[in-house]
KEVEX-253015 format. One record per residue (C-alpha): residue number from 1; x, y, z; residue in one letter. Coordinates in steps of 0.001 Angstrom, whole numbers. Each point is the difference from the previous one (the first is absolute). Layout:
[rec NUM; [X; Y; Z]; 'A']
...
# end
This chain:
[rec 1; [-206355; 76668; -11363]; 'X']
[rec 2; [-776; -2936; 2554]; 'X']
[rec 3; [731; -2294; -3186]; 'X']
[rec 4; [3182; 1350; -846]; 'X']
[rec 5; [1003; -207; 3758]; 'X']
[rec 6; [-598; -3719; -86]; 'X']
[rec 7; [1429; -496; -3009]; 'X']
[rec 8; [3517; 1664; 988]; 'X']
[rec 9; [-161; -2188; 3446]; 'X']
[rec 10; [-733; -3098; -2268]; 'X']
[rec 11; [3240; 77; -1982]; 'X']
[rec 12; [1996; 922; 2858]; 'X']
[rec 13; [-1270; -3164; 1820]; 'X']
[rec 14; [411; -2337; -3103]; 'X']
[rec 15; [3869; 1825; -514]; 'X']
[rec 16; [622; -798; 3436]; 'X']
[rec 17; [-576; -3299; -469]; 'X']
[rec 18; [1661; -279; -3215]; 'X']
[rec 19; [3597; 1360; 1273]; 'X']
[rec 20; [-830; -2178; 3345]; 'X']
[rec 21; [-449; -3574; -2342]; 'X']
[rec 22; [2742; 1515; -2184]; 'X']
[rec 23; [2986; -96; 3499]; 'X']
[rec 24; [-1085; -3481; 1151]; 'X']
[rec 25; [2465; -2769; -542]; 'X']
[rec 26; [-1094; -2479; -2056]; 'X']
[rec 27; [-1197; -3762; 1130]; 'X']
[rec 28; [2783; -2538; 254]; 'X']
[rec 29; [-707; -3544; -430]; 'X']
[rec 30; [2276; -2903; 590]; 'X']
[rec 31; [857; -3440; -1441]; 'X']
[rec 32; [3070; -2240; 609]; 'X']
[rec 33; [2253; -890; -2886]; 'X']
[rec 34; [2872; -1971; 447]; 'X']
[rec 35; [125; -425; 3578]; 'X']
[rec 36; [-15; 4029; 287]; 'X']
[rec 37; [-3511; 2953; -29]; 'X']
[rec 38; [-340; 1652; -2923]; 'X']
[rec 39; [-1930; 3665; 570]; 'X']
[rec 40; [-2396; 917; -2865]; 'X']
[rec 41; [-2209; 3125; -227]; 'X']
[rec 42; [-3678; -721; -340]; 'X']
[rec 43; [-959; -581; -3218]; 'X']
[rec 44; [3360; -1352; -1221]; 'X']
[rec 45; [776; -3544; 1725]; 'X']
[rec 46; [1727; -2212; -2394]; 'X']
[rec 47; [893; 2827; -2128]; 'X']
[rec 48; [3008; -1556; -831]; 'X']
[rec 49; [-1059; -3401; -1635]; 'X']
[rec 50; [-1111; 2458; -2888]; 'X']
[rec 51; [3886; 572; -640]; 'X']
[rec 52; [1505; -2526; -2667]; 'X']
[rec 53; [3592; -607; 602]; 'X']
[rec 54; [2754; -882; -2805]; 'X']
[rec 55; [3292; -1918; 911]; 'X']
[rec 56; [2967; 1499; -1083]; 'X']
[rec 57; [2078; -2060; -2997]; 'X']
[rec 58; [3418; 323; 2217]; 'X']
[rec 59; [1252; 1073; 2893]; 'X']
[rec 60; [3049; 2247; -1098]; 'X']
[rec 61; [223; 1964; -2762]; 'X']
[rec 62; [2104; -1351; -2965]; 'X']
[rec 63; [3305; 1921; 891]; 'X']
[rec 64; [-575; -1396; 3604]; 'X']
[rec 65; [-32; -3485; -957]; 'X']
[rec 66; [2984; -92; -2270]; 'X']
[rec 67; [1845; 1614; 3114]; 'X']
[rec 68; [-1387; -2545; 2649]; 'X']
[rec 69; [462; -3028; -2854]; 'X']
[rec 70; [3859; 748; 504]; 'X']
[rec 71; [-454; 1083; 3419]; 'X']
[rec 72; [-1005; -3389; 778]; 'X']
[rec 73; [2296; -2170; -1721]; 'X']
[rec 74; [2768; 1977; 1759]; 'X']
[rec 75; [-906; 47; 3987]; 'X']
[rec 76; [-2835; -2504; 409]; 'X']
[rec 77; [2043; -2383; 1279]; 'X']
[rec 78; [1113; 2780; 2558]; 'X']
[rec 79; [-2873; 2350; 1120]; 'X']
[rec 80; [-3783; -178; -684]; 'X']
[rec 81; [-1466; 2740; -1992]; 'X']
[rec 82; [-2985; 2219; 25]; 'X']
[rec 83; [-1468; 2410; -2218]; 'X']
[rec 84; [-1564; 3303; 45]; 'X']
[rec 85; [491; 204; 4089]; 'X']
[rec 86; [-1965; 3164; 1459]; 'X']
[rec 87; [3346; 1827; 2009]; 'X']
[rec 88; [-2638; -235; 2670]; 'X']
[rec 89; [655; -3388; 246]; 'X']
[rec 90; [3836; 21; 252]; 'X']
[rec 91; [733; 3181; 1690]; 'X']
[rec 92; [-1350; 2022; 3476]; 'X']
[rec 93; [558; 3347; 1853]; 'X']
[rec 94; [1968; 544; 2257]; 'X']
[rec 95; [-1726; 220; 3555]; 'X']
[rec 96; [1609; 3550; 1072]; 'X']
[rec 97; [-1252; 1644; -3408]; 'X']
[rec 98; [-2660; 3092; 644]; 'X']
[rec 99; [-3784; -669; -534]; 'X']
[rec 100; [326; 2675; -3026]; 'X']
[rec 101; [2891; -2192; -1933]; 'X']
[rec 102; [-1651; -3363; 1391]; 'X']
[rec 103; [-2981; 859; -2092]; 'X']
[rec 104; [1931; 1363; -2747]; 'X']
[rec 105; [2211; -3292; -21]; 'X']
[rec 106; [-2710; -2664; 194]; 'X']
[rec 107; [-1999; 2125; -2943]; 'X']
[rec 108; [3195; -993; -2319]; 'X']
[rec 109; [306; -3708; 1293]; 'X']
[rec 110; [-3312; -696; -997]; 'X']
[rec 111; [218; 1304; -3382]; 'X']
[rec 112; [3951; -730; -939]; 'X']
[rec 113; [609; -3770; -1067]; 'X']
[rec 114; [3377; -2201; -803]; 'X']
[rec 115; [-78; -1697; -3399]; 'X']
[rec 116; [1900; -2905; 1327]; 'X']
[rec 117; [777; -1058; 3935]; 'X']
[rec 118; [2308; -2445; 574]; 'X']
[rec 119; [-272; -2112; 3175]; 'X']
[rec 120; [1824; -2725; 2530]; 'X']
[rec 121; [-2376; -3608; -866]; 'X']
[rec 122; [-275; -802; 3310]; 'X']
[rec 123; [-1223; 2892; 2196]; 'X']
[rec 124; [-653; 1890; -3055]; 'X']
[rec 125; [2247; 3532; 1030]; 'X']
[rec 126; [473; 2658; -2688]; 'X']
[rec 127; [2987; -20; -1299]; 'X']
[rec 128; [33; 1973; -2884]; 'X']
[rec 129; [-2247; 2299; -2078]; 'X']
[rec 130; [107; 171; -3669]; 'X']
[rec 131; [-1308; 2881; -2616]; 'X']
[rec 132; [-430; 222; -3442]; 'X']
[rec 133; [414; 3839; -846]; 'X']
[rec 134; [-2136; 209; -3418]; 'X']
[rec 135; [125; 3131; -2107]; 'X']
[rec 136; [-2829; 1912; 1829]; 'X']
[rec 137; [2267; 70; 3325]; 'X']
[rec 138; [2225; 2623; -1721]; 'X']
[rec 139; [-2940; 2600; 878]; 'X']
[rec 140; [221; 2242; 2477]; 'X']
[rec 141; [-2607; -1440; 1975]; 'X']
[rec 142; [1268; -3422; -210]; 'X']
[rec 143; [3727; 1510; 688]; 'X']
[rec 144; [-1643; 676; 3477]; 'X']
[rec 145; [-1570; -2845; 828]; 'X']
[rec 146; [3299; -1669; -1020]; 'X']
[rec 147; [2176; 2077; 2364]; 'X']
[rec 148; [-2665; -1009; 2506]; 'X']
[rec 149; [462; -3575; -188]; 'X']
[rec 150; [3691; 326; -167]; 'X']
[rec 151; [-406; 1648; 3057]; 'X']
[rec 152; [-2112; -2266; 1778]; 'X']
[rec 153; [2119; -3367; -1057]; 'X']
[rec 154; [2842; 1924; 1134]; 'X']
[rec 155; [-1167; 1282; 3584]; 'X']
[rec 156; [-1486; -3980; 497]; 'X']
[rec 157; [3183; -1618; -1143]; 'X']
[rec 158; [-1561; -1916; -2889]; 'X']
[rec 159; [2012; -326; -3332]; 'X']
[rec 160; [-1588; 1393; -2684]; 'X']
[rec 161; [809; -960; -3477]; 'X']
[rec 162; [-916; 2119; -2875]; 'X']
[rec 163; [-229; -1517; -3700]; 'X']
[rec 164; [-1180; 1262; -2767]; 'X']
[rec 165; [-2715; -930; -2400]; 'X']
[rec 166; [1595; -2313; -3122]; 'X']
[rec 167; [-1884; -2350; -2373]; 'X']
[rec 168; [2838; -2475; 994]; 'X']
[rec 169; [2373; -700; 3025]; 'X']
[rec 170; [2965; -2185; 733]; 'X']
[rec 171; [-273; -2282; 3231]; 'X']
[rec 172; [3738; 641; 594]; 'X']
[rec 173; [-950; 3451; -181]; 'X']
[rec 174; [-2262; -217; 2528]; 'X']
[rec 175; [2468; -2293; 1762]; 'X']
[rec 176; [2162; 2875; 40]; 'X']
[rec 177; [-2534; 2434; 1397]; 'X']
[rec 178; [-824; -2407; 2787]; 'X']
[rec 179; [3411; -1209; 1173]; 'X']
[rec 180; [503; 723; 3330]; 'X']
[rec 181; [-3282; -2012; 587]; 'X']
[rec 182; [708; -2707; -2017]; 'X']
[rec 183; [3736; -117; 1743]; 'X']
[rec 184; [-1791; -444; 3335]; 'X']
[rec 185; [-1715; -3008; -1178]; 'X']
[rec 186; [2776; -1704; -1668]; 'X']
[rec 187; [2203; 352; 3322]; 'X']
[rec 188; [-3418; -1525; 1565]; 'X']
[rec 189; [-231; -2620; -2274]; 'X']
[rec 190; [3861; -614; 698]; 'X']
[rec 191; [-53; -225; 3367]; 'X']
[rec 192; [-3074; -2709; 66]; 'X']
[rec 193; [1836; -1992; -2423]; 'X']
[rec 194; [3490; 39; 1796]; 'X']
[rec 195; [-1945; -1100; 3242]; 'X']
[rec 196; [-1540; -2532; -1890]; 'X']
[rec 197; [3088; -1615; -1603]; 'X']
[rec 198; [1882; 147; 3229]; 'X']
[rec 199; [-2797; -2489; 1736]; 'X']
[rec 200; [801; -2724; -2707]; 'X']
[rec 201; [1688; -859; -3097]; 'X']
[rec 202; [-2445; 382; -3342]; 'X']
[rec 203; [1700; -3191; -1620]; 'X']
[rec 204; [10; -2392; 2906]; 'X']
[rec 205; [-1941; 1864; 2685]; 'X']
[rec 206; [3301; -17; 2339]; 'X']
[rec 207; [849; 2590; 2646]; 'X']
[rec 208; [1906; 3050; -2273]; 'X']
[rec 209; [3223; 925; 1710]; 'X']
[rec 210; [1378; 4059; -328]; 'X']
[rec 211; [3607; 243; -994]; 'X']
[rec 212; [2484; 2246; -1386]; 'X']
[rec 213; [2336; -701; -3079]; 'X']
[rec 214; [3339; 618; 1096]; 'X']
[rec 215; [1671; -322; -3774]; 'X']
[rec 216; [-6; 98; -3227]; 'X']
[rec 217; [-2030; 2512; -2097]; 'X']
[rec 218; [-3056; -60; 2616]; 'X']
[rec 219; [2411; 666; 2794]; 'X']
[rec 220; [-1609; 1900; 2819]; 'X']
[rec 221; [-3985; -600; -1402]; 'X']
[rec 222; [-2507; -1448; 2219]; 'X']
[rec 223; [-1930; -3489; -1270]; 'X']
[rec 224; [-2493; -2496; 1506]; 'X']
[rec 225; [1232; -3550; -393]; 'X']
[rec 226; [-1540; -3342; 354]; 'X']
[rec 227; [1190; -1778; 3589]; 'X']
[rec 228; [-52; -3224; -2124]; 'X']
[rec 229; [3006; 1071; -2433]; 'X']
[rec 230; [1774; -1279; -1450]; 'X']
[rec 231; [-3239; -2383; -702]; 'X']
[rec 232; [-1898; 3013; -740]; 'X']
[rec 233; [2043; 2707; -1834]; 'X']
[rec 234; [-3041; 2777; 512]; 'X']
[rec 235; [1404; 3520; 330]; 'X']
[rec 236; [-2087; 3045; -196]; 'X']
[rec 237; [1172; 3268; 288]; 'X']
[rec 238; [-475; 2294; 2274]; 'X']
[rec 239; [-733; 3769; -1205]; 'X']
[rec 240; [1676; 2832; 1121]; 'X']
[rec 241; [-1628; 2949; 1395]; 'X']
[rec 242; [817; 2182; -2981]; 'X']
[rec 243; [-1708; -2422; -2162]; 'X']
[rec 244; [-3598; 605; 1171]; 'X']
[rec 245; [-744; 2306; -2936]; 'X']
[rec 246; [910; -3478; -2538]; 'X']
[rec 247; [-2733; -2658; -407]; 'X']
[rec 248; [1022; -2866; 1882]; 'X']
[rec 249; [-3397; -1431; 1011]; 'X']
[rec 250; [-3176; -610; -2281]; 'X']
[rec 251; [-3365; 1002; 538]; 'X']
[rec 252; [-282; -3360; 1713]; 'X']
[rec 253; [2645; 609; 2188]; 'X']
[rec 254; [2424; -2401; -1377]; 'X']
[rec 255; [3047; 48; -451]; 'X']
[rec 256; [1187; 676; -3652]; 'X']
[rec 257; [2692; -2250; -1477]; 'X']
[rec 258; [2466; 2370; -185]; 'X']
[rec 259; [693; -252; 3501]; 'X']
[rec 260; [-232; -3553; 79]; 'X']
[rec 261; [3371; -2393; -519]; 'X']
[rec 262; [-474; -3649; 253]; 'X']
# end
């Protein structure tokens, strides 16, 4: 009896101790990596040097480079362009939104992302956001998360431009799509090249004068003219504000020779 006493208490003890070793937290060792401290359990520092890594071929997937190929050619000269932009990065919340919807909003941010962002070159400011809907968008679930982003470029104020997947695009299409940017930049690009012509002539490097024609065909239109004329006989024209849409100005920002009479 005495030994099956002992025998009962001895197996209680050693379960004890089991479930007791079983709750503690496990050792935690430390090394730096990078300028930051790394946390390993025991037994597995350096786990990760076991892991082989592969770099991928390309960046974008082949439908995403013809895209940005065009997408290039038509605005580089504008906007710089980035690709595959968490929304994270481009949008926020609002500061008055509830805890509840805060966590709700910044669960989507982190896992939505823009195909293509378009940005200002200097201070780098979003301008636009681009998306290729592919085929697998037209199911329900991506129907949501598409009304989502609408939603979300929409309350921010950020254009959103929606294209869908081709083997081949157009960059006046694109041109097209993209416009009303584009417009802004050639009235830019106008403006700095007017202000530039009016410090000096390009022929002779002579003040530029602005007057008015008063007849003939051009009666009433606005040019810059040499101060040396008739020596110099440089007249450039100067646009008129409906004209902002044509392409006056090259990606230079010089002046194209059709505005040019000499």
């Amino acid at each position: 009896m005495e030994v099956i006493v002992v025998t009962i208490v001895l197996l209680v003890i050693v379960g004890v101790i089991a479930l007791i070793q079983s709750q503690k937290k496990p050792e935690l060792s430390t090394f730096h990596e990078g300028g930051g401290t790394v946390l390993h359990t025991a037994g597995q520092e350096h786990s990760h040097s076991a892991i082989s890594y592969v770099k991928k071929s390309k960046m974008l997937s082949s439908s995403e480079r013809v895209f940005y190929h065009v997408l290039h050619s038509a605005v580089a000269h504008h906007y710089v362009i980035f690709t595959r932009v968490k929304l994270s990065d481009v949008l926020d919340i609002e500061k008055e939104t509830s805890k509840s919807d805060r966590q709700r909003s910044k669960k989507y941010l982190k896992t939505a992302y823009i195909d293509f962002v378009l940005c200002e070159p200097g201070d780098l400011s979003v301008r636009c956001a681009i998306v290729l809907d592919k085929k697998t968008h037209q199911k329900a679930k991506q129907l949501e998360r598409q009304k989502a982003l609408d939603h979300a470029c929409k309350s921010a104020d950020l254009k959103l431009v929606r294209v869908k997947v081709r083997d081949s695009y157009s960059e006046s299409e694109i041109i097209a799509l993209l416009e009303p940017l584009i417009a802004v930049k050639e009235a830019e690009l106008k403006q700095d090249a007017q202000a530039r012509l009016k410090e000096s002539c390009p022929k002779c490097n002579a003040e530029m004068l602005r007057k008015k024609i008063t007849k003939g065909d051009h009666s009433g239109e606005l040019f810059w003219c040499c101060s040396k004329f008739p020596t110099c006989k440089m007249l450039i024209a100067i646009p008129k504000p409906e004209e902002v849409k044509e392409k006056s100005v090259n990606s230079k920002g010089k002046v194209q020779p059709s505005l040019v009479k000499q």
